[in-house]
DRENMI-920126 format. One record per residue (C-alpha): residue number from 1; chain; x, y, z; residue in one letter. Coordinates in Angstrom, 3 decimals, m for minus. Layout:
N
[NUM; A; [X; Y; Z]; a] ...
//
This chain:
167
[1; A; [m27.212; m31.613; 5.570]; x] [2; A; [m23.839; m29.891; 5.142]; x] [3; A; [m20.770; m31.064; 6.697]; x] [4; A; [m19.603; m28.359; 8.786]; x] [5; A; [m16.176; m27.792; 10.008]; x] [6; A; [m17.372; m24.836; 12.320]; x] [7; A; [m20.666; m23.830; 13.633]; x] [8; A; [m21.172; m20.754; 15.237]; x] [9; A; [m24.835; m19.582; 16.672]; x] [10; A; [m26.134; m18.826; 13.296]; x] [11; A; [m23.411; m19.690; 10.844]; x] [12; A; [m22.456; m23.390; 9.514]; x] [13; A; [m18.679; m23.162; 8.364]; x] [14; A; [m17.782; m25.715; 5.106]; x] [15; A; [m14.729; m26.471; 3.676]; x] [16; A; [m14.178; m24.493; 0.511]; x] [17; A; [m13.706; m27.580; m2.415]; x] [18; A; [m12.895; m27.156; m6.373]; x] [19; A; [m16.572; m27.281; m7.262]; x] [20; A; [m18.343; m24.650; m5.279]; x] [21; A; [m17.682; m22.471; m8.306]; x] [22; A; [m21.929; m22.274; m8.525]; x] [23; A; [m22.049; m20.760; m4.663]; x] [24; A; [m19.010; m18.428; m5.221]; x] [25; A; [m19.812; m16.516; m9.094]; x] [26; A; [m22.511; m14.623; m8.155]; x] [27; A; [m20.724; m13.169; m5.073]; x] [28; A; [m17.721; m12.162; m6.585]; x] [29; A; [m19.548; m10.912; m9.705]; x] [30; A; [m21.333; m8.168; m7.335]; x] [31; A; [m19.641; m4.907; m7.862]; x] [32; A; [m21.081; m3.702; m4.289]; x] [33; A; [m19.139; m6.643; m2.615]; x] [34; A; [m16.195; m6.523; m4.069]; x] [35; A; [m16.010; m2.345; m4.608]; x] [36; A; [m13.070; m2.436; m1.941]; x] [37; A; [m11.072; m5.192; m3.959]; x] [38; A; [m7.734; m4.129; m6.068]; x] [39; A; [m9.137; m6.903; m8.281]; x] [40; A; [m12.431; m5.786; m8.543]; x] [41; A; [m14.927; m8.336; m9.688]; x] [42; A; [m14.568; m11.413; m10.722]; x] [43; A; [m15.875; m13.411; m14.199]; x] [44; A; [m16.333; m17.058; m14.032]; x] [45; A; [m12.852; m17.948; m14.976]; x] [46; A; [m11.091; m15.749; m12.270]; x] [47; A; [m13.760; m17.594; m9.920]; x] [48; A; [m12.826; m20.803; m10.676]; x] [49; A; [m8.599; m19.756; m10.233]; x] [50; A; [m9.210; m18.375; m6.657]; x] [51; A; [m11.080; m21.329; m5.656]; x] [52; A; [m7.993; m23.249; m6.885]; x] [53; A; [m5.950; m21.242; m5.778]; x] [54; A; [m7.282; m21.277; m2.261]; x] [55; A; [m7.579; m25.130; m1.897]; x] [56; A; [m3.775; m25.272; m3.274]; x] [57; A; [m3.209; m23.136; m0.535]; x] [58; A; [m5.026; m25.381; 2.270]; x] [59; A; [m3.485; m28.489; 1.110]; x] [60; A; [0.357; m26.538; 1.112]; x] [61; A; [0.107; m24.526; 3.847]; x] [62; A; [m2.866; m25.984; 6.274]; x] [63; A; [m4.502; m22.586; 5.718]; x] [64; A; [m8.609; m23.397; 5.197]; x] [65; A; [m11.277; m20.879; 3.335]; x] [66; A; [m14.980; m22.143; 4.354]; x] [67; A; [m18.171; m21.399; 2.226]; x] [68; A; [m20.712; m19.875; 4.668]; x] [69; A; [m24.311; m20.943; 5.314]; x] [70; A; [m27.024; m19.583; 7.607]; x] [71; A; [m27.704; m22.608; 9.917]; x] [72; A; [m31.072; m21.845; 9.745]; x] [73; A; [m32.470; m20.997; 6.316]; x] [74; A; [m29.346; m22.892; 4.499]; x] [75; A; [m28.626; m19.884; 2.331]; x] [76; A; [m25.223; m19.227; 1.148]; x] [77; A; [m23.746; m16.291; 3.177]; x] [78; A; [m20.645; m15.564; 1.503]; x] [79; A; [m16.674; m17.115; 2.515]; x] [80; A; [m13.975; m16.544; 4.946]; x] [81; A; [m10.818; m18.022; 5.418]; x] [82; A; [m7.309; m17.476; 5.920]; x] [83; A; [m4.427; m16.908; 3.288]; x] [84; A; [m0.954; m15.684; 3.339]; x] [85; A; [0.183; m12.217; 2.340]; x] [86; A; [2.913; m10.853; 0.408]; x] [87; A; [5.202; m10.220; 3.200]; x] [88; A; [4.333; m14.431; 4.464]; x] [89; A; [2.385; m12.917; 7.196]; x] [90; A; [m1.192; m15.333; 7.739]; x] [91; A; [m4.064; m13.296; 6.909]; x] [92; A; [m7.946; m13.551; 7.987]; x] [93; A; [m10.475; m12.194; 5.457]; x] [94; A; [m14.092; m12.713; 4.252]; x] [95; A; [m16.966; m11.590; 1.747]; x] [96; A; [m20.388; m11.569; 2.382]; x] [97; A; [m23.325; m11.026; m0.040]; x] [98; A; [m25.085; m8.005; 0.680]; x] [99; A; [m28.151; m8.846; 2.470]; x] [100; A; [m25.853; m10.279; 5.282]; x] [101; A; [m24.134; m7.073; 5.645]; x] [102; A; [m24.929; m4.992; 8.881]; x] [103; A; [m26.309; m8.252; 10.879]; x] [104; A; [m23.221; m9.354; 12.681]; x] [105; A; [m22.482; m12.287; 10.442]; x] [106; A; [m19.034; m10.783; 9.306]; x] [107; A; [m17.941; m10.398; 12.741]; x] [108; A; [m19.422; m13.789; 14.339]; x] [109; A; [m17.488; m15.833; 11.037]; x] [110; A; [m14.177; m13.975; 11.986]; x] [111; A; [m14.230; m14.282; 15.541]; x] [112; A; [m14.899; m18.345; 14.813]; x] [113; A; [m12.124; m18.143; 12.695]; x] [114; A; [m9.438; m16.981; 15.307]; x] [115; A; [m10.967; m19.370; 17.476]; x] [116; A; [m9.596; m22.369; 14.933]; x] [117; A; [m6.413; m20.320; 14.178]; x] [118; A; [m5.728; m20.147; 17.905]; x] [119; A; [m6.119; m24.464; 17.829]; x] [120; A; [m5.137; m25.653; 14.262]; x] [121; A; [m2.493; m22.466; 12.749]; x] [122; A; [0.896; m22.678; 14.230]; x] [123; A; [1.940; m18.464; 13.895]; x] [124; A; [1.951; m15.976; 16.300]; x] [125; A; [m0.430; m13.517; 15.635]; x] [126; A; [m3.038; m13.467; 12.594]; x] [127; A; [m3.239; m10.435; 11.006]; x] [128; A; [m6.304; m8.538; 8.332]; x] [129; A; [m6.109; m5.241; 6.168]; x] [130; A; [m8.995; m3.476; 4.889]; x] [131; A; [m9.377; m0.726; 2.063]; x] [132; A; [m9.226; 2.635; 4.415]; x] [133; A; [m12.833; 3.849; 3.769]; x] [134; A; [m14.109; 0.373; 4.461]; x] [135; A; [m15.572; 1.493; 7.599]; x] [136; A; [m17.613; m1.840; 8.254]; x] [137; A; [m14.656; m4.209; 7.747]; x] [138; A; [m12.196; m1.980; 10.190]; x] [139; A; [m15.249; m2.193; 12.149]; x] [140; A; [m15.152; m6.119; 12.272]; x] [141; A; [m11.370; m6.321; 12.696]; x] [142; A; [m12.044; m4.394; 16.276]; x] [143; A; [m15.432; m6.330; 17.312]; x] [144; A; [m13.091; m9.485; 16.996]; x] [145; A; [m10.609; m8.384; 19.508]; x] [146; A; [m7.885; m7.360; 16.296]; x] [147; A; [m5.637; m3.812; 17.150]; x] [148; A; [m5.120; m1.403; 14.218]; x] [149; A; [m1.112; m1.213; 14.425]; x] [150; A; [m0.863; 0.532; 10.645]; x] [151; A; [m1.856; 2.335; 7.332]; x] [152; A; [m0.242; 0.862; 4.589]; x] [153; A; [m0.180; m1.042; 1.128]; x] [154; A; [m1.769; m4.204; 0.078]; x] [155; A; [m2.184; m5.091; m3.338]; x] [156; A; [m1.560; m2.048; m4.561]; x] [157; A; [m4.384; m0.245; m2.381]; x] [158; A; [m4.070; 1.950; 0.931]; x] [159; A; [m5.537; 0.045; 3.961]; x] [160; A; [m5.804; m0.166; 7.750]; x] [161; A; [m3.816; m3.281; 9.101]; x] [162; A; [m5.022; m4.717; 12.494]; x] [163; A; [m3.479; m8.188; 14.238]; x] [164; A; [m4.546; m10.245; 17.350]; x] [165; A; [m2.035; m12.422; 18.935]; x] [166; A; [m2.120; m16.221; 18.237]; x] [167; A; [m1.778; m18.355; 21.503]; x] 
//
């Protein structure tokens, strides 16, 4: 049995560590998931210095990604987490593999996440950006309560910015 951190109605949340490098290369090899991405897809190496990269940035800033499971087969969903962006601002963002797209699991991990921001991140609103003809992630952003306040840059790609106070 996993050790979750968050569990939603169908969704077990885990605490992203160095090794999960076996769960995370497949998904960010998938050129369907990560077609939105400036970065594109990732090879094993690039894999291995995000996962770094994000558990650097829970230990500095308190800012967790989780690896996602379905509670009730165990299968690896995809991950979600928070980061910070360019401008400092703390960001919420996730990638699923492609048989969990379309079922609500996007939107159930996200609103669980601003449910622990709103407890355990000290900021005052939470913000999330997605590519502007990714229709299913803007979708997400409103199911969770999040306001589209802009079009703009991230990472060197046009996107729709929503935020949802933090209190």
């Amino acid at each position: 049995m996993k050790n979750y951190a968050i569990k939603t109605r169908r969704i077990g949340l885990r605490l992203l560590e160095a090794g999960d490098i076996f769960d995370l290369e497949e998904l960010e090899c998938d050129p369907d998931v990560k077609r939105f991405f400036p970065d594109g897809q990732r090879d094993r190496a690039k894999t291995q210095d995000m996962i770094y990269r994000f558990v650097s940035s829970y230990e500095e800033n308190g800012l967790p990604c989780f690896l996602l499971f379905d509670l009730e087969s165990d299968e690896f969903i995809g991950r979600a987490g928070f980061g910070l962006t360019e401008s400092g601002e703390t960001e919420v963002g996730y990638v699923l593999h492609k048989k969990f797209w379309g079922k609500g699991y996007a939107s159930e991990a996200v609103a669980a996440l601003l449910e622990y921001a709103r407890k355990n991140i000290d900021v005052a609103y939470i913000i999330a950006y997605a590519h502007i003809e990714n229709i299913g992630s803007t979708r997400v952003m409103e199911k969770c309560g999040m306001a589209y306040y802009k079009t703009g840059i991230a990472k060197g790609i046009e996107c729709k910015f929503y935020k949802i106070k933090n209190l």
